[in-house]
N, C-alpha and C positions, 0 to 999 in steps of 0.2 A: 580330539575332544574340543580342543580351540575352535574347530571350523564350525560342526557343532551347534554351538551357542551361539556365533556367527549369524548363521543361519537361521536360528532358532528367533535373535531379537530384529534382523531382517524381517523375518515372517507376522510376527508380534506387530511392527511397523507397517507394514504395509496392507495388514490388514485393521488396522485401528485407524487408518487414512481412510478407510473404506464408508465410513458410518457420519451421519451428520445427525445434525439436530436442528430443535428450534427451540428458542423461548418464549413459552407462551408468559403475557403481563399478568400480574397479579388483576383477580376482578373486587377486591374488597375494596370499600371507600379508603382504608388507609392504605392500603397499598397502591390505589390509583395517585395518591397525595402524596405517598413515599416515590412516585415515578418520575413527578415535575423537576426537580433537581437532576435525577440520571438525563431523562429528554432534553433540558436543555446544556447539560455538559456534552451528550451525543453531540449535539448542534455545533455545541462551540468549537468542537473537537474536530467536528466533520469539516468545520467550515476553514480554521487553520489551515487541516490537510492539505484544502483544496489550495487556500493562499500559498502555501509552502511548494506545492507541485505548479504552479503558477507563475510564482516566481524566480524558482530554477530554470521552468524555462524559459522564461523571460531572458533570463543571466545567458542561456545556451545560446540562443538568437542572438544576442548583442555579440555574445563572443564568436559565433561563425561569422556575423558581420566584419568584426575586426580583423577575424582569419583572412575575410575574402578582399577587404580592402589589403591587405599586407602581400596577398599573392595575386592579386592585380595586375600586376605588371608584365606578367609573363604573355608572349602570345600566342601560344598554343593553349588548347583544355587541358592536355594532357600534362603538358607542365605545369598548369596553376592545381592540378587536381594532384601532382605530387608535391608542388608547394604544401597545399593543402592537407595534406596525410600526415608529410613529413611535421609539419606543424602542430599535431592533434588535429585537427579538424574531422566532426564524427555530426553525424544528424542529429538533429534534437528531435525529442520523441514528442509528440502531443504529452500534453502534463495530463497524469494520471497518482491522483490523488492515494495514498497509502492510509486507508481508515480504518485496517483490519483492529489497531491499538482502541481507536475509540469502540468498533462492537465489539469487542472482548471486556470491553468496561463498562460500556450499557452494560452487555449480559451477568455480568457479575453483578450490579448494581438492583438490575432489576429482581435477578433471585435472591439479592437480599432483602428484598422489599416483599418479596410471598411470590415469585412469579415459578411458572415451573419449566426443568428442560425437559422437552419433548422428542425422543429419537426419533428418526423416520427412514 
């Protein structure tokens, strides 16, 4: 019975992954005028993100720096690259900004404003 329902809210998920949408913007004068505030919170929201993913790796870089000055010394690769390890020392990733919070806030914003969600 346990496996079951298991399986049953498995199935439930995996197919409600499956469906997207869009929000179309409200077209009424007030609801275009109810959008300026969401638009520019998106902005400000997006533009954070991006500082925030910018600046971690900003922080990543300086710290493989300091890794790589600290295991310097050694004169093989192969020993500075388990200095290295043994240390933390991991790749920093190109910064790749996390905005899914800001569109989930536009979208909520905008359909409170008249806009509609559209499935597709």
């Amino acid at each position: 019975m346990r496996w079951t329902a298991v399986l049953w809210c498995v199935g439930v998920f995996a197919l409600s992954g499956c469906r997207s949408y869009e929000i179309e913007r409200p077209t009424t004068p007030a609801g275009t005028a109810c959008m300026v505030p969401c638009d520019a919170q998106a902005l400000r929201c997006s533009t954070d993100a991006r500082l925030e993913a910018e600046s971690s790796h900003a922080m990543c870089l300086a710290g493989q720096e300091r890794l790589q000055d600290r295991c310097s010394g050694y004169a093989s690769d192969s020993q500075r690259r388990r200095c290295e390890s043994a240390n933390g020392g991991a790749a920093c990733l190109p910064p790749s900004p996390d905005t899914s919070a800001c569109t989930q806030r536009w979208e909520r914003c905008a359909l409170a404003c008249g806009g509609r969600m559209i499935e597709r």
